[in-house]
C-alpha positions as CSV (number, residue, x, y, z in Angstrom):
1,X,-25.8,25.8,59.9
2,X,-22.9,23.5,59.5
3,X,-25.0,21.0,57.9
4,X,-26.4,23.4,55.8
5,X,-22.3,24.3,55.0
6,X,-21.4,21.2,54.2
7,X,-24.5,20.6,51.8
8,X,-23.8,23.6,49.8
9,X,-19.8,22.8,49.7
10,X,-20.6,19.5,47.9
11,X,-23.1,20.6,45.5
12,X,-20.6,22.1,42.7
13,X,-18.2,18.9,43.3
14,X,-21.5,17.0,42.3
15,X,-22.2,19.4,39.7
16,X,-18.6,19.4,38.3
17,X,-18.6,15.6,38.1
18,X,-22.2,15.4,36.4
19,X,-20.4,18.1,33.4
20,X,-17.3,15.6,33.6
21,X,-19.2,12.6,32.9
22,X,-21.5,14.0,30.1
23,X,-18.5,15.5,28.6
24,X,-16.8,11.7,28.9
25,X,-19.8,10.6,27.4
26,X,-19.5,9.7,23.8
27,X,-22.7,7.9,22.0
28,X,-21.8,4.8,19.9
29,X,-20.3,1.5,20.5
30,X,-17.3,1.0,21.4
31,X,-14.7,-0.5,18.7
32,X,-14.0,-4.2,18.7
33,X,-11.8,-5.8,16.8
34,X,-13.8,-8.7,14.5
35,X,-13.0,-12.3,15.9
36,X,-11.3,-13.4,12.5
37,X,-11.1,-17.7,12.5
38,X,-6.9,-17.8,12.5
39,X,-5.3,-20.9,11.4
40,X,-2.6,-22.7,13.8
41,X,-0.2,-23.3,10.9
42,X,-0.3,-22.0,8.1
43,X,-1.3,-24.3,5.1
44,X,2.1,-25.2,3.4
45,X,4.8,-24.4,6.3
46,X,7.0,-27.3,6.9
47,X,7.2,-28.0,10.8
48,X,5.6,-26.1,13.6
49,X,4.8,-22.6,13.8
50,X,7.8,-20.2,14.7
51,X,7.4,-17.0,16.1
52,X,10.8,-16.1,13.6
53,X,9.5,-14.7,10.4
54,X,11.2,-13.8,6.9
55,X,9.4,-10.5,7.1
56,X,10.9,-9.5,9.9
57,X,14.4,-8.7,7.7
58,X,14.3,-5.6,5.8
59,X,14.6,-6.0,2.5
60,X,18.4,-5.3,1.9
61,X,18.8,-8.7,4.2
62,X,16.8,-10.6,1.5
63,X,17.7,-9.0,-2.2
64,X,21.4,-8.8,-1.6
65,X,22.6,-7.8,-5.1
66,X,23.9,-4.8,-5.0
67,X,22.7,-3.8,-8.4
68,X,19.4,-4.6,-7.4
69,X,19.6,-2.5,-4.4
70,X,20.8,0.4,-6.0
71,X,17.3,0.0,-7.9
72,X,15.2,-0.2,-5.1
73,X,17.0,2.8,-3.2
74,X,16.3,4.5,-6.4
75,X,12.8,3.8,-6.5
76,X,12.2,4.8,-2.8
77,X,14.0,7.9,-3.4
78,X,11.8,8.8,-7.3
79,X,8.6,6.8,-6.7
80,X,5.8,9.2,-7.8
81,X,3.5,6.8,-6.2
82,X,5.3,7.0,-2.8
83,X,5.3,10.8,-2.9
84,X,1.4,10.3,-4.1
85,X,0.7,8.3,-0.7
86,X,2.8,10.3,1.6
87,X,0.8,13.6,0.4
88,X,-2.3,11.8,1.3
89,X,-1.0,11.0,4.8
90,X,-0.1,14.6,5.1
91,X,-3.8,15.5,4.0
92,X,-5.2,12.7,6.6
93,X,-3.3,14.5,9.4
94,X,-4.8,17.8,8.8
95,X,-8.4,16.7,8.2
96,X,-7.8,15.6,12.5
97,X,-6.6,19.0,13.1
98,X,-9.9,19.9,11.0
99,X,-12.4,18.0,13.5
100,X,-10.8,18.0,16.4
101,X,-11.2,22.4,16.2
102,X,-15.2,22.0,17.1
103,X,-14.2,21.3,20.3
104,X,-12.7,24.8,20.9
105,X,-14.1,27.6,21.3
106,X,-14.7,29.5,17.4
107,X,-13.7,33.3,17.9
108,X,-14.0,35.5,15.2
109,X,-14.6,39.3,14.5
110,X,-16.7,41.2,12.7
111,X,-17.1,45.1,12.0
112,X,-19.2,47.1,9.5
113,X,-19.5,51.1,8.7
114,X,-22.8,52.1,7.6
115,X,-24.2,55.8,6.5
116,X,-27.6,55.6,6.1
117,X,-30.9,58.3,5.3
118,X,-34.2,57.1,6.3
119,X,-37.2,58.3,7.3
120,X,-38.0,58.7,11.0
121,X,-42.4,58.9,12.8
122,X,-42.7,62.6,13.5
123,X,-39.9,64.2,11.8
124,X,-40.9,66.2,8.5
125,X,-37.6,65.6,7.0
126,X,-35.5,62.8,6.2
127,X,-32.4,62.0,8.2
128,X,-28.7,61.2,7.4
129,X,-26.4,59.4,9.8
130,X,-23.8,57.2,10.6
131,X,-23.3,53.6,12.5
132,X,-20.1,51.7,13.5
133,X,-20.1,48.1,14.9
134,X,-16.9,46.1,16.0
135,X,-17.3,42.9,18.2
136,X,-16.0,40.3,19.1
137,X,-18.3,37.0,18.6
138,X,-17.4,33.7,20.7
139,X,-19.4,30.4,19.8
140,X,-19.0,27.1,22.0
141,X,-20.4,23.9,21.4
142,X,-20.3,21.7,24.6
143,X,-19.7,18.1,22.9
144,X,-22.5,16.3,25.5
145,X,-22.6,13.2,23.3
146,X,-19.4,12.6,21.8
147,X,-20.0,13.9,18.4
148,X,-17.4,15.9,17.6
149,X,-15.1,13.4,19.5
150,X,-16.1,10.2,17.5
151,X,-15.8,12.3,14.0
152,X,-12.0,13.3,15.6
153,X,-11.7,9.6,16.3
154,X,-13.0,8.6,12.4
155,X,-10.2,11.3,11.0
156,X,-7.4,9.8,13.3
157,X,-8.0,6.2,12.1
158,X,-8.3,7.5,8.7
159,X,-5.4,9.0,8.9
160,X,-3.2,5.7,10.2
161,X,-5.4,4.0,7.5
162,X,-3.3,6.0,4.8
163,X,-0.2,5.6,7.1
164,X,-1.2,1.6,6.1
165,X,-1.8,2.7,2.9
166,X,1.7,4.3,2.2
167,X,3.5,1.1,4.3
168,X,1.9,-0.7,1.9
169,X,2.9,1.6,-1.5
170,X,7.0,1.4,0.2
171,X,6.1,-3.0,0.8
172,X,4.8,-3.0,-3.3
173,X,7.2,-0.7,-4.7
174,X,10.3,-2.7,-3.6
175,X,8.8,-6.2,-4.4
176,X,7.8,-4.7,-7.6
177,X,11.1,-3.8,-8.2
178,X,12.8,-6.9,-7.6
179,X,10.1,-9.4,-9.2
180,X,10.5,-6.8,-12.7
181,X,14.8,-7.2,-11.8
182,X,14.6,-10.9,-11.8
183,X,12.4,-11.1,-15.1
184,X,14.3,-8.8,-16.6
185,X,17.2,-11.2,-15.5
186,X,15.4,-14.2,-17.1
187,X,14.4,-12.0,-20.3
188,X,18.4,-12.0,-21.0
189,X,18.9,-15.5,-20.1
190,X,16.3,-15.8,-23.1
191,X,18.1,-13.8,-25.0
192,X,21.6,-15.4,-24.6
193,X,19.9,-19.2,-24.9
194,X,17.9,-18.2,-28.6
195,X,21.1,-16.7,-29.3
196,X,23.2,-19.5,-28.5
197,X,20.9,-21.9,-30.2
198,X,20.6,-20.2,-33.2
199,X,24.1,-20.5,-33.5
200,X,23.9,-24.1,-32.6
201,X,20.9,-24.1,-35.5
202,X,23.7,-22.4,-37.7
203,X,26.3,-24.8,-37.3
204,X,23.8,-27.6,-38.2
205,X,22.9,-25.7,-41.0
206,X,26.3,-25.6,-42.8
207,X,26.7,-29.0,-41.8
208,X,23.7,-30.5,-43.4
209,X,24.4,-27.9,-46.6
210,X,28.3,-29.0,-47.1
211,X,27.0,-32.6,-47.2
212,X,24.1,-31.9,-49.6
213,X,26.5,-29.7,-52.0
214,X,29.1,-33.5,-51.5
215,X,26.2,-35.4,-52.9
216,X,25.8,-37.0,-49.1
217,X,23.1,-35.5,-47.6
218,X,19.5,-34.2,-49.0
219,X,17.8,-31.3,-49.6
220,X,14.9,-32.3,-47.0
221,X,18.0,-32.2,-44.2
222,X,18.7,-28.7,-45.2
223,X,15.3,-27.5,-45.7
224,X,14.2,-28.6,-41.9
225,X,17.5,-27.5,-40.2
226,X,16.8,-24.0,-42.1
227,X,13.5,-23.8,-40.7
228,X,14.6,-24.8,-37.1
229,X,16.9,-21.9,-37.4
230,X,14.8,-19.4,-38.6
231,X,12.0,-20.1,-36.1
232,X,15.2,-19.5,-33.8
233,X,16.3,-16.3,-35.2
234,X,12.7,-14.8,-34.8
235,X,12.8,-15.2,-31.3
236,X,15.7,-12.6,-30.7
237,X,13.5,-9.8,-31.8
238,X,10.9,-10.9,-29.8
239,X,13.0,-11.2,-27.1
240,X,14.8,-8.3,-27.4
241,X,11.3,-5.9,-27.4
242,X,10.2,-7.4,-23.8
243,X,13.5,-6.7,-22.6
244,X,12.8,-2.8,-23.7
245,X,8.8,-3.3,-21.9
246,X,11.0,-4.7,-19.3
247,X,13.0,-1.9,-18.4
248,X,10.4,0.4,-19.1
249,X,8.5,-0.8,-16.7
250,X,11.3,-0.9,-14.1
251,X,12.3,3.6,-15.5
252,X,8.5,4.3,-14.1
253,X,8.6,1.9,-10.8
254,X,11.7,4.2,-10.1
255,X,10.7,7.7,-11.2
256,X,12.9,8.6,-13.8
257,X,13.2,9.1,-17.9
258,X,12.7,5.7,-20.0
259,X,16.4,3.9,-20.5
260,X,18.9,1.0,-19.9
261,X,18.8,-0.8,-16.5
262,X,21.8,-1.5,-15.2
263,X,22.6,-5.2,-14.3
264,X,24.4,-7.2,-11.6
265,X,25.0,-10.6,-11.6
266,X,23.5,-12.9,-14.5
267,X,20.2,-15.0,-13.6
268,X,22.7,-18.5,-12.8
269,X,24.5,-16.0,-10.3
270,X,21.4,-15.5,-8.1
271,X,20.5,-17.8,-5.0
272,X,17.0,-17.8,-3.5
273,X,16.7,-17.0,0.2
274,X,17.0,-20.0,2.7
275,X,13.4,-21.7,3.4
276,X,12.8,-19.9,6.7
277,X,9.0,-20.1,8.8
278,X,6.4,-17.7,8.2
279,X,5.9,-16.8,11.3
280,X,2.8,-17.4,13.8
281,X,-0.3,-17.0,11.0
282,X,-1.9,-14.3,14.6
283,X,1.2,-12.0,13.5
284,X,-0.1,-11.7,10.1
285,X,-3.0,-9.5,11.0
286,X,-0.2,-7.3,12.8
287,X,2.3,-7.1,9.8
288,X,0.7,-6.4,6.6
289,X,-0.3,-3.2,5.5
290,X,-3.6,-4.0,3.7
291,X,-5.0,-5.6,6.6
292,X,-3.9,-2.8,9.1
293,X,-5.9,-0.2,6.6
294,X,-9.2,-2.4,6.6
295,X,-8.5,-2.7,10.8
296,X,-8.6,1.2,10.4
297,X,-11.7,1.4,7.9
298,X,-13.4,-0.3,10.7
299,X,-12.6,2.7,13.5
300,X,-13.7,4.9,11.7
301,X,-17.0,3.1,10.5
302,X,-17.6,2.3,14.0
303,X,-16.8,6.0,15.0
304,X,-19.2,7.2,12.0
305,X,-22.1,5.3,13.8
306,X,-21.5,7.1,17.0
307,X,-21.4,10.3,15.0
308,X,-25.0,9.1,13.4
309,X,-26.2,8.3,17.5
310,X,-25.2,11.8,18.6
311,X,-27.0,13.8,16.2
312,X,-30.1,12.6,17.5
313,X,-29.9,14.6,20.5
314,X,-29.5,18.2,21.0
315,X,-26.6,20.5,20.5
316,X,-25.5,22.5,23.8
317,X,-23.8,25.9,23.0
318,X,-22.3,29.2,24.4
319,X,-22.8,32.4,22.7
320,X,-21.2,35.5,22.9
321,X,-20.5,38.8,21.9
322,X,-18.2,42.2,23.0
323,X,-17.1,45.5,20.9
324,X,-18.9,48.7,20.3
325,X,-21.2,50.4,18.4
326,X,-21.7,54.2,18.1
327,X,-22.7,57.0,15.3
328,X,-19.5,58.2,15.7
329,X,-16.2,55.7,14.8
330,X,-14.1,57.4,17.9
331,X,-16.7,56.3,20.1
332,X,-16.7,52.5,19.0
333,X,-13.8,52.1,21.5
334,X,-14.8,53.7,24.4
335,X,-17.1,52.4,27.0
336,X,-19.7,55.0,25.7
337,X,-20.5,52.4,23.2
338,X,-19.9,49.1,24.4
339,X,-22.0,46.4,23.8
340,X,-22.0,43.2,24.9
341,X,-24.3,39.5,24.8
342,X,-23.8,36.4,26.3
343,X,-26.0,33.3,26.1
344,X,-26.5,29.5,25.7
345,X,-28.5,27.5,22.9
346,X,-30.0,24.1,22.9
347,X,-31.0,23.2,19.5
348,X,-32.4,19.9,18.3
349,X,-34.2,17.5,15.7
350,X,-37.8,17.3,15.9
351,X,-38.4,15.7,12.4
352,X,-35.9,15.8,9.5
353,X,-37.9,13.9,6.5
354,X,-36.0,10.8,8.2
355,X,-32.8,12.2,7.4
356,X,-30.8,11.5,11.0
357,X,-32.6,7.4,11.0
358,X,-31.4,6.9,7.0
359,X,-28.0,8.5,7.8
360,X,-27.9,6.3,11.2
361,X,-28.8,3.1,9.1
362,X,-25.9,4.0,6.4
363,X,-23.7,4.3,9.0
364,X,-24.9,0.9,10.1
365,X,-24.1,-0.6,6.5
366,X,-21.1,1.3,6.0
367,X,-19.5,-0.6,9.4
368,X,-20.8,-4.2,8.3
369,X,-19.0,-3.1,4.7
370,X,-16.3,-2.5,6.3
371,X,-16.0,-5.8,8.4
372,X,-16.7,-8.5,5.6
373,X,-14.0,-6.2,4.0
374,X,-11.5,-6.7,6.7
375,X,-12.9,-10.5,7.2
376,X,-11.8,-10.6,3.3
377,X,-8.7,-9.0,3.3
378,X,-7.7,-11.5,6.1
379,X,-8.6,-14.5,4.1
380,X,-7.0,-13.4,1.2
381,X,-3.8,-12.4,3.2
382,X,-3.1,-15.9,4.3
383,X,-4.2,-17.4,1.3
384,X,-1.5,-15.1,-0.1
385,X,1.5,-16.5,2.1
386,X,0.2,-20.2,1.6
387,X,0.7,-19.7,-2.0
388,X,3.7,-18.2,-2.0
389,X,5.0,-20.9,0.6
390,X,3.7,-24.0,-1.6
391,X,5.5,-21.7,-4.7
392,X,9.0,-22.0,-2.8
393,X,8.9,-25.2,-2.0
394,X,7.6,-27.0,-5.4
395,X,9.9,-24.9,-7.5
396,X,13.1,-26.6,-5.6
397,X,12.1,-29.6,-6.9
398,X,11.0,-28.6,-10.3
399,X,14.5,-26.8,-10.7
400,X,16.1,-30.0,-9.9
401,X,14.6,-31.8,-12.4
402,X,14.1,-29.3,-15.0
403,X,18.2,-29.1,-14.4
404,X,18.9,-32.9,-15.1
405,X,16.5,-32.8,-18.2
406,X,18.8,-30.3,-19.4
407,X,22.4,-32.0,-19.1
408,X,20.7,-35.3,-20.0
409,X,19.5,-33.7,-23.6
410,X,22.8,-32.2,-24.1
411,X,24.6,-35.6,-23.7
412,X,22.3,-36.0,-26.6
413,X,22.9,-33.5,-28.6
414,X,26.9,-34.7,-29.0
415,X,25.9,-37.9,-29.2
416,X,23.7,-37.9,-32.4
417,X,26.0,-35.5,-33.2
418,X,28.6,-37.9,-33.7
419,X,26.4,-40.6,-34.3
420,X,25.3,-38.6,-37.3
421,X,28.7,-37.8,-38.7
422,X,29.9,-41.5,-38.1
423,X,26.6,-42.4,-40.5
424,X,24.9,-44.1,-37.6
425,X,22.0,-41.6,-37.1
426,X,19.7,-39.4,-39.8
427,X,19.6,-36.1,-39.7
428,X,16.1,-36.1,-37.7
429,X,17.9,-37.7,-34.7
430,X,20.0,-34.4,-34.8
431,X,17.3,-32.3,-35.2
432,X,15.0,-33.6,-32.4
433,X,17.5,-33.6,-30.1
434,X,18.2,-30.0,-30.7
435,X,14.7,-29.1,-30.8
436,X,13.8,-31.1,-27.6
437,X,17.5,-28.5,-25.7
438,X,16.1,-25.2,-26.6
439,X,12.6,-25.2,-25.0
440,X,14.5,-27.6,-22.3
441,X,16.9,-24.8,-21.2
442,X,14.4,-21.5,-21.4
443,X,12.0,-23.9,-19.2
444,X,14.8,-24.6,-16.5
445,X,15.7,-20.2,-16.9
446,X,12.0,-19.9,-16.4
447,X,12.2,-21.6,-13.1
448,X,14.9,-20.1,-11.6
449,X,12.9,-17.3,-11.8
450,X,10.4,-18.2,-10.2
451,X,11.8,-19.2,-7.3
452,X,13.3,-15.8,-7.3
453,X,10.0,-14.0,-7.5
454,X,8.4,-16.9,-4.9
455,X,10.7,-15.2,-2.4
456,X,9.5,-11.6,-3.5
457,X,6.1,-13.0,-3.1
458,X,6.4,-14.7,-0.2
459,X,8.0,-11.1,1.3
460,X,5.5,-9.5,0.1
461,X,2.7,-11.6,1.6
462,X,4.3,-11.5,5.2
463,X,4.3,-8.1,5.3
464,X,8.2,-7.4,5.1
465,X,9.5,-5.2,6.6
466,X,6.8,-4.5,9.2
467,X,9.8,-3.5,12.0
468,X,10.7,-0.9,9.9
469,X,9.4,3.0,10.6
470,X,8.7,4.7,7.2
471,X,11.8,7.0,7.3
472,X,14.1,3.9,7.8
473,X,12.9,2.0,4.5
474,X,16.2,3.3,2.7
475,X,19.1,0.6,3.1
476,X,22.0,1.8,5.5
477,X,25.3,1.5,3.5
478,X,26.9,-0.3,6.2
479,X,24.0,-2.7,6.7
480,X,23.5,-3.7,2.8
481,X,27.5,-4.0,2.4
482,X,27.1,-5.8,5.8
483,X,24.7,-8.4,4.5
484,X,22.8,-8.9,7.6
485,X,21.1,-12.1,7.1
486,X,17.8,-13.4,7.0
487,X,16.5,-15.7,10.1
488,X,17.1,-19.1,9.3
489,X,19.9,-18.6,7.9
């Protein structure tokens, strides 16, 4: 008898653990991260790898003019594209709400008033009469195999995926904004060179025209130092219609109607960041955006496969039904006419055309897809920051050079200058020297900013700003007027 006791005690603790563990079970593999081949250094980093990144700054730490700022805060606050990707987070959080609600209990309602004549076996006449149903109805699918579960896992990693996605849109957005600042910078260093050199074409001009109308000079002198100053003068048009492209481009990256851009400091008044470490290249695949939304493509491929595995098997189901139903309405809520169902289901596939084995193998596809993708994006991304890295430190050295090439053509400028006024040089000497200063000096504005936008790049490529949570993107007063500082520096 006690035996007996003790057997029948255990049975519904065995039979509650058997509905535990089918309820834990969920078909499909389980999600592995792809062995990616990392680099030790990163190709391009001077030294060895630091743990200390430039991305770790936010970005008022690195663009430290204020007029710039101002731009970017602008942006972040007027973006269309940022509102574009936070909607799409907002609709990615829902559609988990939407699959995770198979795994509840579905109640709905139903009721229905019908008068009715018909005919009724043994009855001369016709009949006329009423019926009233209102119930209750309860449907229950028990998720055995994980199917609902793994499409609730595919919506949650498609909804961090856009979570990526809109890190991502804040990451572009502000190096978009700076890179357009800083060649909109270099479009009026442009503009004030040509200018000042058509002036400088001007000058030579009269000088060669006063000596021709003396009897000195010759009308070849005048004729080339005209055409070196109208090929300047064209330029200032030119010029002047990428600065408008310019600054349209920068009206739409922050939101608002076409117009000016305000400026801060001039292009010679801007200093690129300190050469700081990249970071450990393992951190990458943890900072930038693009390759946490291909991480998440990959969950929710692999999830989609489980999906594919569980509709092989059969659905388990509770039915269920309460309310009343009577010829008269009164007596649809009394227990008179209740009525009342309850019941399970087991349906399955027995043959679907090969539906459930194609869908399987596209889920299949769809997962290697998505790992050569997220092999890809990996690639690319330190591709990316070796570029950038090279960029930053070639362009120091271009810059010097570009800078001496400058002052040494100037020294020639004055000295055929006044070599041609003491009758020791010909007019071509002054001409070619001239010539040789104007491309000289749009070349050496042309490189500062590039190292400018190398930095931007370089940000950009590291993932900047990876510490930050999407609400904190906007730049603190205190902290930008602060001008917390970049590591390394």
């Amino acid at each position: 008898m006690g035996s007996a006791g003790r057997s029948r005690g255990r049975r519904p603790r065995l039979s509650v653990v058997a509905v535990a563990f089918l309820a834990a079970c969920a078909l499909g593999p389980s999600y592995r991260r792809p062995v990616v081949p990392t680099p030790e250094t990163t190709r391009g980093q001077r030294g060895p790898a630091d743990p200390a990144s430039l991305a770790d700054s936010p970005w008022w730490a690195i663009f430290r003019n204020p007029a710039l700022q101002a731009l970017i805060e602008e942006a972040i606050r007027g973006s269309h594209d940022l509102r574009a990707a936070a909607a799409r987070v907002e609709q990615a959080h829902d559609q988990i709400a939407i699959a995770r609600a198979d795994m509840f209990p579905q109640v709905s309602y139903q009721g229905e008033a019908v008068r009715e004549r018909t005919a009724v076996p043994g009855i001369p006449a016709n009949l006329t009469f009423n019926s009233f149903l209102g119930t209750f109805n309860l449907a229950w699918e028990i998720d055995v195999w994980g199917r609902i579960r793994r499409a609730t896992e595919a919506a949650r990693a498609d909804y961090l995926a856009a979570e990526a996605v809109r890190r991502g849109v804040l990451l572009t957005l502000v190096s978009d904004v700076a890179q357009a600042y800083f060649e909109l910078l270099e479009l009026d260093r442009e503009l004030e060179i040509t200018q000042g050199t058509r002036i400088t074409f001007q000058d030579t001009v009269d000088l060669f025209q006063r000596r021709y109308v003396g009897g000195i000079g010759t009308l070849l002198e005048v004729s080339r130092a005209q055409a070196a100053l109208t090929q300047a003068r064209a330029g200032i048009p030119e010029l002047e219609r990428q600065i408008v492209v310019k600054e349209n481009q920068l009206s739409t990256l922050l939101g608002r109607p076409l117009g000016d851009i305000a400026r801060g400091a001039s292009l010679d008044g801007e200093s690129p960041a300190p050469e700081v470490p990249a970071g450990l290249p393992s951190q990458l695949l943890e900072r930038r955006p693009d390759i946490q939304q291909a991480e998440q493509a990959l969950v929710a491929a692999n999830a989609d496969v489980g999906v594919a595995v569980a509709s092989f098997f059969p659905r388990l189901g509770l039915t269920s039904l309460y309310g009343g139903q009577s010829s008269e309405l009164e007596n649809v809520v009394k227990s008179a006419g209740n009525v009342w169902a309850i019941g399970g289901s087991l349906a399955g596939p027995l043959f679907q055309g090969g539906r459930l084995l194609a869908s399987y193998r596209a889920s299949s596809a769809g997962w290697d897809e998505a790992v050569e993708r997220y092999q890809q994006a990996t690639l690319r991304a330190f591709a990316e920051v070796s570029n950038a890295l090279v960029a930053q430190q070639k362009l120091k050295g271009v810059h010097a050079e570009r800078d001496e090439t400058v002052k040494a053509l100037q020294t020639s400028v004055a000295l055929s200058l006044q070599r041609y006024n003491d009758g020791i040089a010909s007019y071509f000497e002054v001409l070619e020297a001239e010539q040789q200063l104007f491309p000289a000096e749009l070349d050496l504005a042309r490189t500062q900013r590039d190292e400018l936008v190398a930095v931007v790049s370089l940000y950009r490529a590291l993932g900047g700003g990876w510490r930050l949570a999407v609400p904190d993107w906007s730049a603190p007063p205190d902290k930008a007027a602060a001008g917390e500082k970049p590591p390394g520096e």
